[in-house]
N, C-alpha and C positions, 0 to 999 in steps of 0.2 A: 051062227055063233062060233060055230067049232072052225069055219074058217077064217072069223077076225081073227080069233085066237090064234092059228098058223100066220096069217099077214106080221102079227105083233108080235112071235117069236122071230122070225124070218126077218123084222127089221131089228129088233135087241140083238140080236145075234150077229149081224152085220156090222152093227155100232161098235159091238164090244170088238169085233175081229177087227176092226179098223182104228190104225190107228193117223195122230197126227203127229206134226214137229213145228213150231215156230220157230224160224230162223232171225237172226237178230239183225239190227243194222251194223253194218261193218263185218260180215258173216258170209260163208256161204256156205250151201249144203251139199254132205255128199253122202248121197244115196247107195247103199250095198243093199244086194243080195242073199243072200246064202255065204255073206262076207266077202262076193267080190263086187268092183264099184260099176256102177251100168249109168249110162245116161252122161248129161250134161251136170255141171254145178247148180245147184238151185237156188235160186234169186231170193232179197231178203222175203220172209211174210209166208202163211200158213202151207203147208204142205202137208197130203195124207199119204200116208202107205200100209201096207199089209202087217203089221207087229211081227206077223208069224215066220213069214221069210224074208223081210226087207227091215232093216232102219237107216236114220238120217243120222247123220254128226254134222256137228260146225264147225267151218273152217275159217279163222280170221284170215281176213284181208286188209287189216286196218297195220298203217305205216307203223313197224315197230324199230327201236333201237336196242343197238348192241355196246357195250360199251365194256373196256377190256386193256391189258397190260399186256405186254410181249415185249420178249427180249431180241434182241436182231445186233446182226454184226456190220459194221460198215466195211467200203471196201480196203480202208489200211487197218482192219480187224481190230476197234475199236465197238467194244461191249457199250448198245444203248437201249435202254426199256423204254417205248414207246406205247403210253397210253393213249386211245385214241374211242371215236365217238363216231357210228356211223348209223345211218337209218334205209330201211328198204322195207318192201311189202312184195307178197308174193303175187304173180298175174291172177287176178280174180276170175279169168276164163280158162286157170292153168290145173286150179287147183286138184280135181281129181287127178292128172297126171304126177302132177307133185308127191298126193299121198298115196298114188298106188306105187312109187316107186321109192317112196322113203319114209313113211308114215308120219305120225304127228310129231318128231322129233326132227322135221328134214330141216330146220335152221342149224341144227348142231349136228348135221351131217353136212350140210352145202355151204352154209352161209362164213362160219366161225373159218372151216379149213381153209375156203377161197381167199377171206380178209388177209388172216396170218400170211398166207404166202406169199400175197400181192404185196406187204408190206415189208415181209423179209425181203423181198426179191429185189424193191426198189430200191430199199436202205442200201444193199448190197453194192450198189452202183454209187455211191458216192465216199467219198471218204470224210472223217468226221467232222473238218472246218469247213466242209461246203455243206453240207446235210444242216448243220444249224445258220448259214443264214441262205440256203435254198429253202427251209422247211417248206413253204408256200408249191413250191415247184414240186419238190417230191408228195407231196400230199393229193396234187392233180394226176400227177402221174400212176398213184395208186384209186385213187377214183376212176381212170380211164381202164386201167386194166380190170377193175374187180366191174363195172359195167359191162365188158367185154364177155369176162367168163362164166357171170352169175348170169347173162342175159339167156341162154342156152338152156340156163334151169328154171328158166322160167320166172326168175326174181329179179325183181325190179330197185336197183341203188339209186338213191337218190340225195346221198351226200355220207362227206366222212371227212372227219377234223382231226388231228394232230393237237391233244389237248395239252402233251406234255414229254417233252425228250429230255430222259433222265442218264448221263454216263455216269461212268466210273468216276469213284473219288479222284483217283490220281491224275485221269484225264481232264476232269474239269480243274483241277487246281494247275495243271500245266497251261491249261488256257487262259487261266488267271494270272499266270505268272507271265505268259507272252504276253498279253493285252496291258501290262503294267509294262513291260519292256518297250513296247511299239510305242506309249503314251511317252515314255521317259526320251527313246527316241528321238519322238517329236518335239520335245521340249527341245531337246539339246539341237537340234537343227533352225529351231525359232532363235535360239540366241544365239546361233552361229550368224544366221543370217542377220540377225540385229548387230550383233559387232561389224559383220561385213559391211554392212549399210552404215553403220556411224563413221568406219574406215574410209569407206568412200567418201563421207563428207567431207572429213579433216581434209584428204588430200584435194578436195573443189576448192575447200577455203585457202586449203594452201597455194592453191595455183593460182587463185585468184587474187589474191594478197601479192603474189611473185610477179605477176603480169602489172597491178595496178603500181607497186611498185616502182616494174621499169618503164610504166610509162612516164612516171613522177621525176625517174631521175634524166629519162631524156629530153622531159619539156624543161629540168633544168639545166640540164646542160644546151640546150638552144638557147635557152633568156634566162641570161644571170641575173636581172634585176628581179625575176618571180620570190628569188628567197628573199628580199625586201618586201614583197606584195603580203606572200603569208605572213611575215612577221608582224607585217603592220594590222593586219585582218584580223592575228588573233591578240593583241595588244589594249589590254585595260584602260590606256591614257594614262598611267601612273611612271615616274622616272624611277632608278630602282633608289632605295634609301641611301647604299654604299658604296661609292664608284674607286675605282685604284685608278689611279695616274690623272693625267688632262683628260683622256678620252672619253666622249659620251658614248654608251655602250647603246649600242641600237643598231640601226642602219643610218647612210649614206642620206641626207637628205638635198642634195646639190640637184 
């Protein structure tokens, strides 16, 4: 009897000192010590450990976004605030390194500083009428860098979009104001070139009027009889009503 009774305390006693942790999907576990981190990350689903000297925390691994406003200068110093949208997760086989070197906070120690820079630093390189229709171009070029530099911390980018390049009032209204000057431009060179082209026509017709012309008065002067031919070709049949003198007014009909 007295030694069930020791088996049953011996196993209460056990149960009570042990403890567990379920870890979630999209999770992983990092196991401390006496508060420092021992082992690998722990995969999703039940886990025990000691209460007394160990517990487990959970570490997301699941894709998250950042989304955020920044001011940045271009390269002919041109003030633009660029909202933008990116998403990343940290290495799921990284994660205790991660938090023993920057704890639950390390997105807003690694992630936020890395973005800002990459994006200052690109914008930096352009000047303001090429950055708004490159946007496409500098937005890759800030995805290859921040890929580069967050890779090393173990974070994983997996995109990032330029939702919104906002300047200055007086910059975007000077843009306004060239892009109405380029359009006025063009107009005024559309009608230059349409008077051009009507110019050019008059003088076809006019040379071709001046040539058909002298061909008209050289085949009349070879055959004097032709101005009898036309007159009579275009000739109604009618005599006219009122004649001066003997003369029939016509032509020659001998």
């Amino acid at each position: 009897m007295n030694t069930s009774i020791l088996i049953i305390s011996a196993a209460t006693i056990s149960l009570v000192s042990c403890g567990f942790k379920q870890v979630n999907t999209g999770f992983r576990g990092i196991q401390t010590e006496f508060g420092k981190v021992v082992g690998e990350p722990l995969p999703e689903g039940l886990h025990f450990y000691n209460p007394i000297t160990s517990a487990i925390a959970e570490f997301e691994v699941r894709e998250q976004k950042l989304e955020h406003t920044t001011p940045a200068f271009t390269r002919d110093t041109q003030n633009v605030n660029i909202t933008f949208a990116m998403t990343y997760y940290p290495d799921p086989t990284k994660v205790n390194e991660i938090y023993r070197q920057f704890g639950w906070d390390w997105d807003k120690k690694m992630v936020m500083p890395a973005t800002l820079g990459s994006i200052k630093d690109v914008v930096g390189k352009y000047i303001a009428d090429d950055l708004v229709g490159k946007r496409e171009e500098a937005k890759i070029a800030v995805f290859k860098q921040l890929v580069e530099s967050l890779r090393t911390r173990d974070i994983v980018v997996t995109r990032i979009d330029f939702t919104n390049l906002d300047f200055d009032d007086g910059y975007e209204k000077a843009v306004e104001a060239k892009v109405i000057a380029v359009q006025k431009a063009s107009e005024s060179k559309n009608k230059t070139v349409e008077v051009e082209e009507q110019a050019k026509q008059k003088v076809i017709a006019a040379e071709a009027e001046a040539k058909s012309m002298r061909i008209r008065s050289q085949a009349l002067q070879a055959n004097k009889g032709l101005v009898d031919y036309e007159a009579v070709q275009k000739w109604d049949g009618k005599l006219p009503q009122y004649m001066m003198g003997s003369s029939v007014p016509f032509v020659n009909l001998k």
